[in-house]
C-alpha positions as CSV (number, residue, x, y, z in Angstrom):
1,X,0.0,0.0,0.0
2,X,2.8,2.5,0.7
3,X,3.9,2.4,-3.1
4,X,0.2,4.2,-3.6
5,X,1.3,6.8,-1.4
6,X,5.1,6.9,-3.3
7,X,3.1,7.1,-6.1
8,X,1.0,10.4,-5.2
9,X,3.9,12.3,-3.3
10,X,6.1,12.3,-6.7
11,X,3.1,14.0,-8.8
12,X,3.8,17.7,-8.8
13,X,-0.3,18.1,-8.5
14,X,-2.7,16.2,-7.3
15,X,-6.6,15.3,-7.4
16,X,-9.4,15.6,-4.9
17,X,-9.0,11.5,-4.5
18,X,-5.2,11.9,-4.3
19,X,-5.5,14.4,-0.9
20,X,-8.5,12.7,0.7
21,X,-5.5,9.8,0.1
22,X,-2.7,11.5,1.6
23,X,-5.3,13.3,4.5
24,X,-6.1,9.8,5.4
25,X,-2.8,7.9,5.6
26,X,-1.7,6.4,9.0
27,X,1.5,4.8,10.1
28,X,4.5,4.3,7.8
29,X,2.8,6.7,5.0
30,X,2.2,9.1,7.3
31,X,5.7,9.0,7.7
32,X,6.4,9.4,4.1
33,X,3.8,12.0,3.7
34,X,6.1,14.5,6.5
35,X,9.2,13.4,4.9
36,X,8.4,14.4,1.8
37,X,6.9,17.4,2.8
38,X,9.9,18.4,4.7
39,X,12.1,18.0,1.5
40,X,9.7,20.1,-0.3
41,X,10.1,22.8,2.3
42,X,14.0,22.5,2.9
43,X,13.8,22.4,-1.3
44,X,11.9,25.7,-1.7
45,X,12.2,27.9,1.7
46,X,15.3,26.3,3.5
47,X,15.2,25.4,6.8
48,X,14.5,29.3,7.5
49,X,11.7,30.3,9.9
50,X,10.8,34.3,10.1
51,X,9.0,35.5,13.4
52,X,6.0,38.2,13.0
53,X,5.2,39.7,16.4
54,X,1.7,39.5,17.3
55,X,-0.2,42.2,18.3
56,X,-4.2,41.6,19.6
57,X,-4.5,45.1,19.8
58,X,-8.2,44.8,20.5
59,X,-11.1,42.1,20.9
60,X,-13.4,44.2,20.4
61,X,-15.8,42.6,17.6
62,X,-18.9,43.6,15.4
63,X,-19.4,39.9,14.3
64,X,-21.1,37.1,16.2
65,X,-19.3,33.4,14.6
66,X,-20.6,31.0,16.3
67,X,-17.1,29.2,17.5
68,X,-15.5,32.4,18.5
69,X,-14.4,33.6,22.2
70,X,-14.4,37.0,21.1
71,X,-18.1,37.0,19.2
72,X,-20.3,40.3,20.2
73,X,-22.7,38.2,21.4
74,X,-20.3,37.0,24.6
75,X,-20.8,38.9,27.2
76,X,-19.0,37.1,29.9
77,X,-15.7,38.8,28.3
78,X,-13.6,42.1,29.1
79,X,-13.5,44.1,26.3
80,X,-10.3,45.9,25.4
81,X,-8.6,48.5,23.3
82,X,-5.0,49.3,23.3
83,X,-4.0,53.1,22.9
84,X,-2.2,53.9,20.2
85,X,0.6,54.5,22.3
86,X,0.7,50.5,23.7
87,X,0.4,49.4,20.1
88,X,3.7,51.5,19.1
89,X,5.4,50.5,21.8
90,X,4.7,46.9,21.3
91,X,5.7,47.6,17.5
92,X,9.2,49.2,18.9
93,X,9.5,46.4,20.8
94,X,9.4,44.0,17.6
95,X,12.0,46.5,15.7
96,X,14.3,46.2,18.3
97,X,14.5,42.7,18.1
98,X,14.8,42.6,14.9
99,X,12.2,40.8,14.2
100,X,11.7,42.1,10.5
101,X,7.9,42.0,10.8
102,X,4.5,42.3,12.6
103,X,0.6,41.3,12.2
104,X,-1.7,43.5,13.6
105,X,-4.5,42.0,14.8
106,X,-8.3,42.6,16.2
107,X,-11.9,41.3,16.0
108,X,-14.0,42.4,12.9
109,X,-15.1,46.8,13.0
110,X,-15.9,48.6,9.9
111,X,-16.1,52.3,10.1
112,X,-14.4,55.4,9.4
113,X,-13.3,56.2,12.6
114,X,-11.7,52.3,12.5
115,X,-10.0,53.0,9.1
116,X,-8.4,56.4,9.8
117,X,-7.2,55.1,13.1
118,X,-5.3,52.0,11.4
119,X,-4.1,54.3,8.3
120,X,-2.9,56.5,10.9
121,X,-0.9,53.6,12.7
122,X,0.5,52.1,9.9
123,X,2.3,55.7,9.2
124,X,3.4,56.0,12.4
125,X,5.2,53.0,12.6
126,X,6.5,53.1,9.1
127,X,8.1,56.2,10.2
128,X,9.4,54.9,13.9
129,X,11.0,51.8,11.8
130,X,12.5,53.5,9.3
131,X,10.3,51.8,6.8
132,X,11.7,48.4,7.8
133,X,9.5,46.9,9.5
134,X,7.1,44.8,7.5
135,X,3.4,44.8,8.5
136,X,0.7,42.3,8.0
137,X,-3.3,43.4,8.9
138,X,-5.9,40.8,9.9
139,X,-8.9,43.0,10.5
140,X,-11.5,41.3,8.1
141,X,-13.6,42.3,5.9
142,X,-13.6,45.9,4.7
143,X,-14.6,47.9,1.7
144,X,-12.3,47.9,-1.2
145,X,-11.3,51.6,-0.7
146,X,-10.6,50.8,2.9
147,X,-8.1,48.0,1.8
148,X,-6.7,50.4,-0.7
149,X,-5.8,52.9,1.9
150,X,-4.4,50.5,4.5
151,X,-1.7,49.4,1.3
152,X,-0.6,52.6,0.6
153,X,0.2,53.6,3.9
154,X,2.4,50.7,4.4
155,X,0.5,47.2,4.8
156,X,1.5,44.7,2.5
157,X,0.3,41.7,4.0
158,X,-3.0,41.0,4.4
159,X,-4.2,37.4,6.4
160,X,-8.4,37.0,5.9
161,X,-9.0,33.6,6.9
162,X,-12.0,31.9,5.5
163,X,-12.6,29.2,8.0
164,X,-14.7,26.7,5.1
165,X,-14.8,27.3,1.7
166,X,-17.8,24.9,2.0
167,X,-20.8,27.5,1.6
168,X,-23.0,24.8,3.8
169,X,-20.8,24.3,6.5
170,X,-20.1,28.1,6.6
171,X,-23.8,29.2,7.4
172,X,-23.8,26.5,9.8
173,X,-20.9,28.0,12.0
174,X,-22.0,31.8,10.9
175,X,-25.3,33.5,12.2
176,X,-27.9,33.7,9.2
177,X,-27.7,37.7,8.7
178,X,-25.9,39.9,6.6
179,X,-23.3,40.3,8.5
180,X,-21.6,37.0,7.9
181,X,-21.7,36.5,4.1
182,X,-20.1,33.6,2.6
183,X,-19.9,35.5,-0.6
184,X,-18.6,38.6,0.9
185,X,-15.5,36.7,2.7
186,X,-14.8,35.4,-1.0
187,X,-15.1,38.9,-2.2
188,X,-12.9,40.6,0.2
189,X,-10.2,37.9,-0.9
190,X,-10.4,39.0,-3.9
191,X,-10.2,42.4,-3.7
192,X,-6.9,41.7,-1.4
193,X,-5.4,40.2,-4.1
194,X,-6.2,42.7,-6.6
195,X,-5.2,45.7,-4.3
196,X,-1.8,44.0,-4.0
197,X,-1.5,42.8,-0.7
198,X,0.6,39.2,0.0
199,X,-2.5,37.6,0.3
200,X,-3.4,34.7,3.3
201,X,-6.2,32.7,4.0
202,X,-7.2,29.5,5.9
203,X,-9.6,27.1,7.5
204,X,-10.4,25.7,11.0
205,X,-9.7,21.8,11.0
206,X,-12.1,19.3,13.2
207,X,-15.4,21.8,12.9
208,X,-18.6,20.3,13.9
209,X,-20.3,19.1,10.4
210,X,-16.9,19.2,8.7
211,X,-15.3,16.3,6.3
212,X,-12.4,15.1,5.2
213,X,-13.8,16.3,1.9
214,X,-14.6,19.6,3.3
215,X,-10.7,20.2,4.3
216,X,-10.0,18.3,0.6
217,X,-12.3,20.6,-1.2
218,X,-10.5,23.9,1.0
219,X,-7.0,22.6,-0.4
220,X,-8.1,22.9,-4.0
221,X,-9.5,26.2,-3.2
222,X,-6.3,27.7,-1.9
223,X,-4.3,26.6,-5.0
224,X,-7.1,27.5,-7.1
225,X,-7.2,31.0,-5.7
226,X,-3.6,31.1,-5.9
227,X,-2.8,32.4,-2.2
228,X,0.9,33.6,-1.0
229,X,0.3,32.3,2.1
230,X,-1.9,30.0,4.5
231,X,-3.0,30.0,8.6
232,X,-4.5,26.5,9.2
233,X,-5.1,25.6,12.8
234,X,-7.2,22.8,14.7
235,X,-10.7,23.8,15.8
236,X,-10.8,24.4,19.9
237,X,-14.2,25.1,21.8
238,X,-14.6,28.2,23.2
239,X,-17.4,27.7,26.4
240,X,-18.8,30.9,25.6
241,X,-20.1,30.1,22.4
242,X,-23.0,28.1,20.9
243,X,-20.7,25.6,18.9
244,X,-20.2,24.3,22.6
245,X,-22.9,22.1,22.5
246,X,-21.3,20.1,19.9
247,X,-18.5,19.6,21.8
248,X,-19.0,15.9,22.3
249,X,-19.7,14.9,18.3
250,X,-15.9,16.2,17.9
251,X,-13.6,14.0,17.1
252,X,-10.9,14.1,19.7
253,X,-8.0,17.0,20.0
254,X,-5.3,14.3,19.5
255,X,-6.7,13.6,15.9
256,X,-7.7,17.5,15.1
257,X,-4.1,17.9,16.1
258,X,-2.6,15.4,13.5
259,X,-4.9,16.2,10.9
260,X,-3.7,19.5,11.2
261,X,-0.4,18.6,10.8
262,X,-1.3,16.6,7.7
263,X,-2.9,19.6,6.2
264,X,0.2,21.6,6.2
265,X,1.9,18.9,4.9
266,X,-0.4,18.5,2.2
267,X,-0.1,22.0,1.3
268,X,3.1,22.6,1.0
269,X,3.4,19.6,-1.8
270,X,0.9,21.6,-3.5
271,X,2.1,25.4,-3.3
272,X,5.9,25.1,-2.4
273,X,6.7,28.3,-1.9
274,X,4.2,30.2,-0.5
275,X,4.4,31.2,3.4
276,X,2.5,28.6,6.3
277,X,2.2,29.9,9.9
278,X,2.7,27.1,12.3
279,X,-0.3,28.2,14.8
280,X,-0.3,28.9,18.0
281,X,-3.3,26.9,18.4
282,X,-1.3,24.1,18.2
283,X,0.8,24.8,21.1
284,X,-2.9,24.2,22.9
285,X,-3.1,20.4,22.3
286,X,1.0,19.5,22.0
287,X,3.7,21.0,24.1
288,X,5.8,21.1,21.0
289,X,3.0,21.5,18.5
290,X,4.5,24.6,16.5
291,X,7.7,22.5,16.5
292,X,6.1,19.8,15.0
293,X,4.3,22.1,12.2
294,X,7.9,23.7,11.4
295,X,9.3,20.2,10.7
296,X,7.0,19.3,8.2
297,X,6.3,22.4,6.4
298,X,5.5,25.4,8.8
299,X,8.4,28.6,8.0
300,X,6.2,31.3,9.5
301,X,6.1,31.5,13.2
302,X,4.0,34.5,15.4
303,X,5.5,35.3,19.2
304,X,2.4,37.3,20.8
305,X,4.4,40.9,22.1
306,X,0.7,42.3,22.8
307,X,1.2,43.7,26.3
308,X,0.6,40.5,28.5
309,X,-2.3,42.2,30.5
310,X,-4.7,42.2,28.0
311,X,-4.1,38.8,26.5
312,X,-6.0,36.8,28.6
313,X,-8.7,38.6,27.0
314,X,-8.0,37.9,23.6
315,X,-9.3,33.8,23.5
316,X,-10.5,32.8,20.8
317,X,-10.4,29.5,21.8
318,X,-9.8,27.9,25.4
319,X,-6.9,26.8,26.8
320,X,-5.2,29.4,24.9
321,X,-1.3,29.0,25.6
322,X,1.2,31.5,26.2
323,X,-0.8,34.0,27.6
324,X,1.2,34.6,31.1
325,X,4.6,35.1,29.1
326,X,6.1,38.4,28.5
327,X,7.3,39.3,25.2
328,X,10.9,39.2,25.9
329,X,10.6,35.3,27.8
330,X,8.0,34.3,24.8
331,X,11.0,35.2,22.1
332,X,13.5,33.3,24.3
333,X,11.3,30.4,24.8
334,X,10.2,30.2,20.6
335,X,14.7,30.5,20.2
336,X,15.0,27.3,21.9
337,X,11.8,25.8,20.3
338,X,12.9,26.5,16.7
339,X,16.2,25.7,17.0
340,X,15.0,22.0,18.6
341,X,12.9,21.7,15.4
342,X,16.4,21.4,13.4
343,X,15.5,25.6,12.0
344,X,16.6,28.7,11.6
345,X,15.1,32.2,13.1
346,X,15.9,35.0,10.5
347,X,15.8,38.9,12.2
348,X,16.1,41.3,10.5
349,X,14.0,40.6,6.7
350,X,10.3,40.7,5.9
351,X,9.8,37.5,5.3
352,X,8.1,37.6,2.0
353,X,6.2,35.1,-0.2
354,X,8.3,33.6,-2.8
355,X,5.0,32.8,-4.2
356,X,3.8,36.4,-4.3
357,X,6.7,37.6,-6.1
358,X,6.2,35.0,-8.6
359,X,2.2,35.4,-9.0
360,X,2.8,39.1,-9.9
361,X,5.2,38.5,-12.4
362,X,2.7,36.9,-14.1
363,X,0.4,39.4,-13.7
């Protein structure tokens, strides 16, 4: 049976049957599967990983998703907002350490107020960096201007996960209002592309309702859509929201957490160069769990430098790791994890997308 897998994992593309294949295999293939992938990565990106520092500058959110701590609709959590200040500081903090890049990051607000405030920041810390500090946004949707804006005042990154690409399962982990269009998320992904932005998308794995043909189908989407770089991360309940309830159809964390693995894997066979962030999420069901992600295909890793007392706040999910660490003993720790995972931190660069400069070549 292994030479079936052999077989697949020397194909430079593959078909729906041919993932569901490789999403499925146990034991030895498995094996072969992370092997491969691992060549692939060492192949294409080197055994380089590049740090963006994480800042949850506010959870704060105008959507309701039905699996997320941070929904409007929870009002068990303290609600936060970091001055513009704390987010600069947090920013300097990343420049100092050479960290080469950031992600700013929030629940879901549209409004003017929202977009001058962010245009406003991205200036601000393109001029206290010197220019040099790269910047990734993940701030969902927003109106085309909006996203237009936000790139010419210095973001050039732009993650906008879509969670399912199934339109099915999406309205079944969505509220049914306007507010949480499948169509518009597709949109918006579009229109980041087309502004210019490195553009980054990804799904939950182990939903409630979810397949392996689901997380098949989401694979062909992101090489279909041509994205410069993916966030894929195990599904964790949040007791504050109403997926809760399904809590005990799940299959367990231990599986979530391998299939996660295998997705990355999977990916990077299919779109070799483009960026993967091993997720913190991760972290929540392994010890070693980004480790494990950076072996097998992971180059993009994010060390939260939010100031630590706001980010017990800002849980998506439960069991949330990390949260107690300061930025300086979270860089120290993710040092030693990277360099146990046989990789390589570089400061001091962006970071980009192979991928994207290739894509706009062709453009």
């Amino acid at each position: 049976m292994t030479s079936i897998i052999k077989d697949i994992l020397e194909r430079e593309s593959y078909s729906k049957e041919e993932i569901l294949r490789l999403l499925k295999c146990e034991g030895e293939e498995r094996t072969l599967l992370f092997t491969k992938s691992a060549e692939i990565k060492e192949k294409y990106i080197g055994r380089k990983v590049w740090f963006r520092g994480l800042i949850e500058f506010s959870n704060i959110c105008g959507k309701d998703c039905l699996y997320c701590g941070i929904r409007k609709g929870n009002k068990d959590l303290h609600r936060y907002n970091l001055s513009d200040d704390e987010i600069l500081e947090a920013a300097r903090f990343a420049y100092i350490n050479r960290y080469g890049s950031i992600a700013l990051q929030s629940g879901e607000l549209e409004s003017p107020f929202v977009t001058d405030r962010i245009e406003n920041l991205l200036h601000r810390i393109k001029v206290m960096s010197n220019g040099e500090l790269g910047i990734t946004l993940s701030v969902g949707e927003q109106e085309p201007d909006v996203y237009r804006r936000w790139f010419e005042a210095g973001a050039h990154r732009y993650l906008l996960r879509v969670e399912s690409t199934n339109k099915e399962l999406y309205s079944k982990i969505h509220p049914n209002d306007d507010k949480h269009s499948f169509t518009r998320r597709l949109e918006c992904l579009k229109i980041l592309q087309d502004t210019g932005y490195q553009t980054g998308t990804g799904v939950m794995i182990g939903l409630p309702f979810q397949t392996t043909d689901d997380l098949a189908d989401d694979l062909l989407f992101m090489r279909e859509f041509d994205i410069d770089m993916c966030g894929m991360g195990p599904y964790i309940e949040h007791a504050d929201t109403p997926l809760i309830k399904y809590s005990g159809e799940l299959m367990p964390l231990r599986q979530r957490f391998d299939l996660t693995l295998k997705m990355i894997a999977v990916i990077r066979l299919m779109m070799k160069d483009i960026n993967i962030v091993a997720a913190t999420a991760l972290q929540a069901i392994d010890p070693i769990g980004r480790e494990k992600a950076v072996k097998i295909g992971a180059n993009i890793v994010m060390p939260n430098i939010t100031p630590g007392k706001y980010r017990d706040s800002y849980k998506l999910y439960d069991n949330k790791p990390c949260t107690d660490d300061s930025a300086e003993d979270c860089q120290s720790c993710l040092e030693a994890r990277i360099s146990l995972a046989d990789a390589e931190i570089i400061y001091g660069e962006w970071g980009d997308s192979a991928h994207y400069n290739t894509r706009r070549k062709k453009v």
